[in-house]
C-alpha positions as CSV (number, residue, x, y, z in Angstrom):
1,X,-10.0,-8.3,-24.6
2,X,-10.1,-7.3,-28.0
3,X,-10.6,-10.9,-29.2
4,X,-14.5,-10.6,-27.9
5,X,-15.1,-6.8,-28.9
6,X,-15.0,-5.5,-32.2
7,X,-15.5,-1.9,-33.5
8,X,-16.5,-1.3,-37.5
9,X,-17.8,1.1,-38.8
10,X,-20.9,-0.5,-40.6
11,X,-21.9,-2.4,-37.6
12,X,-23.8,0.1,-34.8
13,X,-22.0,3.4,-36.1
14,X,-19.0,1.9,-35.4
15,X,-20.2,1.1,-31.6
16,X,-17.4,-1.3,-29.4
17,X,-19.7,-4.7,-29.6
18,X,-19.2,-7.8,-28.5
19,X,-17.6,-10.0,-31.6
20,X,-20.2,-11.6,-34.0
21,X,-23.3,-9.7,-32.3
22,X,-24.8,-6.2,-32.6
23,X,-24.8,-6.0,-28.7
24,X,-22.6,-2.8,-27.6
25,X,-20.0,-2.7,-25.2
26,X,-21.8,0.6,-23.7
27,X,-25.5,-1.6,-23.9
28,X,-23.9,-4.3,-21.3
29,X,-22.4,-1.8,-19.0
30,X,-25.7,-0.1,-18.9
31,X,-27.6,-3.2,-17.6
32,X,-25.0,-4.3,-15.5
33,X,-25.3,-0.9,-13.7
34,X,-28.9,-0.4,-13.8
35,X,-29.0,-4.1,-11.3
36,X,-28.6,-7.0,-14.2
37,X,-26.7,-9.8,-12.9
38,X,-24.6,-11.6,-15.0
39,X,-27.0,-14.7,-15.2
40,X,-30.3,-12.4,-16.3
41,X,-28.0,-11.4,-19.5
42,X,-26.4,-14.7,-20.8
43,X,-30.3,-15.7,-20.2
44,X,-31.2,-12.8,-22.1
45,X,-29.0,-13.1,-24.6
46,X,-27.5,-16.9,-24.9
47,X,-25.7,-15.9,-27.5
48,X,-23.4,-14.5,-25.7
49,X,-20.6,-16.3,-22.3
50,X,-19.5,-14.7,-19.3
51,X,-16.1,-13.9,-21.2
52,X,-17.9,-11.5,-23.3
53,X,-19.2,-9.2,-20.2
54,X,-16.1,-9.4,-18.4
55,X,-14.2,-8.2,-22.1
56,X,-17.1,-5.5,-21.9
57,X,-16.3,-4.3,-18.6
58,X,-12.1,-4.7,-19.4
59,X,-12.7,-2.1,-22.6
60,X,-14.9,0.6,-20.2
61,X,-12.3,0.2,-17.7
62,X,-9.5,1.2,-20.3
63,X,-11.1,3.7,-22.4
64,X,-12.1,5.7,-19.2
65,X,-8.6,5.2,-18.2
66,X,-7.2,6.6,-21.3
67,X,-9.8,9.8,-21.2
68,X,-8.7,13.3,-20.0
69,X,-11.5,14.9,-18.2
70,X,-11.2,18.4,-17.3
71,X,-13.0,20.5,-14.8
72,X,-14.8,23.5,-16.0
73,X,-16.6,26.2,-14.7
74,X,-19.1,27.0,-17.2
75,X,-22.5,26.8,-15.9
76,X,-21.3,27.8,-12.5
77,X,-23.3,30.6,-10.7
């Protein structure tokens, strides 16, 4: 996974991106879930292979694994 995304710090504010492009891990997620097929991004972008979403989706998958949420009840009437 780590071999198509990149973080550093002068590229996006440090932003997970796919290697060698200022597209963000966060920026394919978000069109995969607002109804973008696979197919309408690598003919969006052709700089980019079906590797690169699937890495995209890998790193979401783990960093959301590796975050503690905790419930709250602030705001709560």
């Amino acid at each position: 996974m780590h071999e198509r995304i990149s973080i550093d710090p002068t590229v996006l504010c440090g932003k997970p991106v796919i290697r060698g492009t200022r597209l963000a891990v966060e920026f394919i997620v978000d069109l995969l879930g607002n109804g973008w097929t696979e197919e309408q991004i690598l003919g969006e972008y052709p700089g980019i292979i079906q590797d690169d979403i699937r890495a995209c989706l890998r790193f979401a998958s783990a960093t959301l694994r590796e975050e503690n949420v905790y419930p709250t009840t602030m705001g709560v009437a």
